[in-house]
TORTOR-230134 format. One record per residue (C-alpha): chain; x, y, z; residue number from 1. Coordinates in Angstrom, 3 decimals, always signed. Layout:
BEGIN
SITE,mol,px,py,pz,seq
SITE,A,X,Y,Z,NUM
...
! end
This chain:
BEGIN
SITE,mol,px,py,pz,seq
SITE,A,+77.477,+98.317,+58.475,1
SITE,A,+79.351,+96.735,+61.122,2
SITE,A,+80.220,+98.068,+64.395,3
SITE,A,+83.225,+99.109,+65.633,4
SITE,A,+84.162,+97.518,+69.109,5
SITE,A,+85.297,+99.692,+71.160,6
SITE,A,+87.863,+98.675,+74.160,7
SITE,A,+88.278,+100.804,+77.082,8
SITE,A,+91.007,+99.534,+79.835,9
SITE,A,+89.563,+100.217,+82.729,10
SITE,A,+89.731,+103.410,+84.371,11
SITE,A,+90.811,+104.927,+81.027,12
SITE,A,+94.295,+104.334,+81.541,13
SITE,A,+97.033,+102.806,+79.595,14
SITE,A,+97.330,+98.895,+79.562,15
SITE,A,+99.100,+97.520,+82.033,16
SITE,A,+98.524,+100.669,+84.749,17
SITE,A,+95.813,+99.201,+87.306,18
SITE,A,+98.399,+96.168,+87.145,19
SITE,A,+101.557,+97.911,+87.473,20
SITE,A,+99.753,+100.371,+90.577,21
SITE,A,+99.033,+96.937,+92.077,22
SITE,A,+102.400,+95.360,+91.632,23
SITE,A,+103.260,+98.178,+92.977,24
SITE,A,+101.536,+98.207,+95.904,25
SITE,A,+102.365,+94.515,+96.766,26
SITE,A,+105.863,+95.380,+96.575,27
SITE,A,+105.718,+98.308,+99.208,28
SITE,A,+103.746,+95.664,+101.485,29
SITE,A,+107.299,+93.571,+101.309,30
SITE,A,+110.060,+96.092,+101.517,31
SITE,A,+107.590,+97.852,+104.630,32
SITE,A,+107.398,+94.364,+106.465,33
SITE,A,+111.475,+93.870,+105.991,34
SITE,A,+111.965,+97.132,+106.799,35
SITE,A,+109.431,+97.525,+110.010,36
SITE,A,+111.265,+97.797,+113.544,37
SITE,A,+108.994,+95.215,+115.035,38
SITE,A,+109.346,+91.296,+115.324,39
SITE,A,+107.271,+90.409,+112.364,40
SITE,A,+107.273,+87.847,+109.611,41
SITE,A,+106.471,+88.158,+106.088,42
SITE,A,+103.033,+86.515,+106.000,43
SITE,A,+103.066,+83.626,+103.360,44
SITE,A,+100.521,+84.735,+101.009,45
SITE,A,+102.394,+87.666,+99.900,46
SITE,A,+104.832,+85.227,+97.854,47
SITE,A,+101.625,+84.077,+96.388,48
SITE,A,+101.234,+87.808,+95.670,49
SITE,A,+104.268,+88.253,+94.989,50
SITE,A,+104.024,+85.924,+92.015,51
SITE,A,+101.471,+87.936,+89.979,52
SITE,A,+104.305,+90.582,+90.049,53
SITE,A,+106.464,+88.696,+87.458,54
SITE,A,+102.850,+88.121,+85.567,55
SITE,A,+102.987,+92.075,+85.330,56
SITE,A,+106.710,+91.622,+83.908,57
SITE,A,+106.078,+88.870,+81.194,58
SITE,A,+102.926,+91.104,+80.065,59
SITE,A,+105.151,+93.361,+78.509,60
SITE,A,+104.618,+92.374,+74.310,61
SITE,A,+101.430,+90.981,+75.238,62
SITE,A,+98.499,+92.502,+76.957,63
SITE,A,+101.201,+95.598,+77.576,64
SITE,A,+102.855,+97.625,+75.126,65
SITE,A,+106.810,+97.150,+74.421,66
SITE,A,+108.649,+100.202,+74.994,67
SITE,A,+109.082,+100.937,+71.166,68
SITE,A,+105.300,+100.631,+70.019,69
SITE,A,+103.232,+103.484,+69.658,70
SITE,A,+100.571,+102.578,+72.284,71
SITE,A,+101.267,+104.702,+75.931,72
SITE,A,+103.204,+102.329,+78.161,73
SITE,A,+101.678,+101.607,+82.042,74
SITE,A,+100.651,+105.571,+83.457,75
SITE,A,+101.870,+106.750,+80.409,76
SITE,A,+105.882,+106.676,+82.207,77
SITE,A,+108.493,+105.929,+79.979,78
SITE,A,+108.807,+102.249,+78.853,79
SITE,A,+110.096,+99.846,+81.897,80
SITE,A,+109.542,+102.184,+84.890,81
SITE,A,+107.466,+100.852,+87.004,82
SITE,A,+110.184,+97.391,+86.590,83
SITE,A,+112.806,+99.414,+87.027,84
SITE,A,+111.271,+100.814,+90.397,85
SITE,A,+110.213,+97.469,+91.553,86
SITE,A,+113.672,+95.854,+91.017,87
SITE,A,+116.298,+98.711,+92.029,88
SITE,A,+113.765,+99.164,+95.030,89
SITE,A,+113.865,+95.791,+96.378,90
SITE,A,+117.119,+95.412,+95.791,91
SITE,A,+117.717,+98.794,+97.765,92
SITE,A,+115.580,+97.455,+100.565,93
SITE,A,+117.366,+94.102,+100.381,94
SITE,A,+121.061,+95.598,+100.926,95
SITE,A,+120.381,+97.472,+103.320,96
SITE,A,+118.872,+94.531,+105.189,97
SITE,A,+121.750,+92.979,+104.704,98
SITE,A,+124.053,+95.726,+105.888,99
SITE,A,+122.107,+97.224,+108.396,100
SITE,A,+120.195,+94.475,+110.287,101
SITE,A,+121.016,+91.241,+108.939,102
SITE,A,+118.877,+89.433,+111.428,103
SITE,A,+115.545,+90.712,+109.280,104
SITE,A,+116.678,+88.174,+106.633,105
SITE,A,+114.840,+85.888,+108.700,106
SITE,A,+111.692,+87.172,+108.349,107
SITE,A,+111.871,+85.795,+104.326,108
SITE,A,+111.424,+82.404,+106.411,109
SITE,A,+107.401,+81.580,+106.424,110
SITE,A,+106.944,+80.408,+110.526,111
SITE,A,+106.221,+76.560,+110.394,112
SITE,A,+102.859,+77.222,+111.591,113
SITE,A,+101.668,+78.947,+108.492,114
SITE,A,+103.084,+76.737,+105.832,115
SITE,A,+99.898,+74.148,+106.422,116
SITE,A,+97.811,+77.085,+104.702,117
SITE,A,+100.118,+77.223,+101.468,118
SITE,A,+97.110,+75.539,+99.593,119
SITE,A,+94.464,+77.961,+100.675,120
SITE,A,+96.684,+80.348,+98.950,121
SITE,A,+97.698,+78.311,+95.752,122
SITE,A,+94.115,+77.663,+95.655,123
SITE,A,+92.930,+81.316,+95.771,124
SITE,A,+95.815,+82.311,+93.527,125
SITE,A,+94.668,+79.621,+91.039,126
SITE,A,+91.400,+79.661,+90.826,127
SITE,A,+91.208,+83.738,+90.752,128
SITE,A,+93.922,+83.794,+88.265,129
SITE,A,+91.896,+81.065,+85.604,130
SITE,A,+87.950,+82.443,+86.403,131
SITE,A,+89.765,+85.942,+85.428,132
SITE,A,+91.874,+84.574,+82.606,133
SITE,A,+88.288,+82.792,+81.508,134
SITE,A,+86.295,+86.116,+81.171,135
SITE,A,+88.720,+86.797,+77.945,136
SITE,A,+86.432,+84.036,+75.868,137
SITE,A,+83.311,+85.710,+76.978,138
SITE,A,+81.209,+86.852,+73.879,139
SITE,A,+80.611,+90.355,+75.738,140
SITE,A,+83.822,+91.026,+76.682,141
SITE,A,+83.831,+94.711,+75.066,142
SITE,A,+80.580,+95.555,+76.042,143
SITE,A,+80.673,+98.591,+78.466,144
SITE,A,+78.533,+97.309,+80.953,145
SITE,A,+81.472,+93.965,+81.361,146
SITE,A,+84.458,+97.086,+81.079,147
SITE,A,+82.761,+99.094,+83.933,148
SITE,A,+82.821,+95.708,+86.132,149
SITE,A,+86.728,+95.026,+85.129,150
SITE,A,+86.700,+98.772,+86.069,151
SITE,A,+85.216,+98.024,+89.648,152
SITE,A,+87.403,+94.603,+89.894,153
SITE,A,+90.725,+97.056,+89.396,154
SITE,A,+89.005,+99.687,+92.338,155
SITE,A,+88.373,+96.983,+94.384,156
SITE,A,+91.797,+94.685,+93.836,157
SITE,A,+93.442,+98.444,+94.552,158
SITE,A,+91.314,+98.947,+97.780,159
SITE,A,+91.896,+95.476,+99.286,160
SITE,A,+95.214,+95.685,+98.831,161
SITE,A,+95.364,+98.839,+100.892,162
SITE,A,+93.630,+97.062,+103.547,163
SITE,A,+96.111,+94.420,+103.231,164
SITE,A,+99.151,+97.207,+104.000,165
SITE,A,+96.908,+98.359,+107.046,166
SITE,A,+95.714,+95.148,+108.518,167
SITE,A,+99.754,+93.502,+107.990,168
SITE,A,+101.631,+96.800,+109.205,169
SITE,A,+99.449,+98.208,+111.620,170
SITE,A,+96.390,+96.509,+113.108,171
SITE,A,+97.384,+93.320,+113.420,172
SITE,A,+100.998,+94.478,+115.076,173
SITE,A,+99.512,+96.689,+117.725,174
SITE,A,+96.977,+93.765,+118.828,175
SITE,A,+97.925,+91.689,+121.771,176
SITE,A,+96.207,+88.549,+120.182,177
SITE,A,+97.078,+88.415,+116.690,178
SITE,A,+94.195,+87.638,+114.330,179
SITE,A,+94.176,+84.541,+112.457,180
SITE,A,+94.390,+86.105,+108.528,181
SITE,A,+93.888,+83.020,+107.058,182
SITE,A,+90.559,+84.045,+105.589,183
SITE,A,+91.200,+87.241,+104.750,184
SITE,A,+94.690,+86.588,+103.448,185
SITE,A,+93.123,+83.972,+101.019,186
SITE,A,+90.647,+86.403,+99.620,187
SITE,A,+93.241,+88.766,+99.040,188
SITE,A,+94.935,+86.414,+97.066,189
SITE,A,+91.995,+85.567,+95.141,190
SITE,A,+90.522,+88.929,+94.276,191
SITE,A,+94.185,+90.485,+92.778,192
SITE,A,+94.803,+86.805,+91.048,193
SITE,A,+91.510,+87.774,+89.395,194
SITE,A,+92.566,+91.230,+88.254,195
SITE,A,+95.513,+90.039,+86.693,196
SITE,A,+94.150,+87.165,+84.900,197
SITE,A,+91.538,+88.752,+83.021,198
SITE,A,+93.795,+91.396,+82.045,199
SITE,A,+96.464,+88.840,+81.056,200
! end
């Protein structure tokens, strides 16, 4: 008799949630840096980031349910939700940018200084993105013990993003001496690219 392999996403939701709650969460990191009062600049790892939010939007038919097949779509919202809150609310942020304080758009500019780490970040992004993508040809890939790690990956991709918000909108702005995030910025990168790829 042959067993039945059991797979669990992690966190027993549907597939596609821990990723949507994370593209979600890099998105607010954007419109709150656009939208803070302070002289800031959108740090250039979150374009990295940024880029595993149109992963989440190509999953769709994949590794994520279309809208019109039985399985639940992401947090079990109607079909296209969480894309239809990402675009409509970047878009929002966006016009009123425009409208309101026009001199913001700037900030979409990386400063010069910055742009010599751009490989850190493809690096991290890369490499995160293909070790994940990897686990997918592992032979114990459905095993519980492997789906309770993926579980911990999606906790901990969550958490660090959090920090991210906290460190980019309100440690590092209230510190006379900015801290150099290159470090931290790169293993940002590299822990979410992760996620995503070995749920792609």
């Amino acid at each position: 008799m042959t067993a039945t392999v059991v797979h669990r996403p992690p966190l027993g939701l549907p597939p596609g949630s821990i990723r949507g709650l994370l593209a979600i969460q890099i998105t607010l990191i954007f419109w709150m840096l656009l939208l803070a009062p302070d002289e800031t600049k959108i740090p250039l790892n979150l374009y990295f980031l940024l880029a595993l939010v149109m992963v989440f939007f190509v999953a769709h038919g994949k590794s994520i349910a279309r809208r019109d097949e039985p399985t639940p779509s992401p947090l079990w919202l109607p079909g296209g939700t969480i894309r239809f809150l990402i675009l409509a609310g970047t878009a929002a942020v966006i016009t009123y940018i425009a409208v309101k304080h026009p001199e913001r758009l700037d900030r979409l500019t990386p400063r010069p200084e910055e742009l010599a780490n751009w490989k850190y970040y493809l690096g991290a992004l890369a490499v995160g993105f293909v070790l994940g993508y990897g686990t997918r040809i592992l032979p114990f890939r459905n095993a519980w013990v492997f789906q309770a790690f993926q579980a911990w990956i999606a906790i901990i991709a969550m958490a660090i993003l959090f920090l991210h918000f906290v460190f980019e909108v309100i440690i590092n702005f209230s510190l006379n001496v900015q801290i150099d995030p290159v470090a931290w910025h790169t293993i940002v990168t590299g822990i979410t690219a992760f996620y995503y790829g070995s749920r792609s």
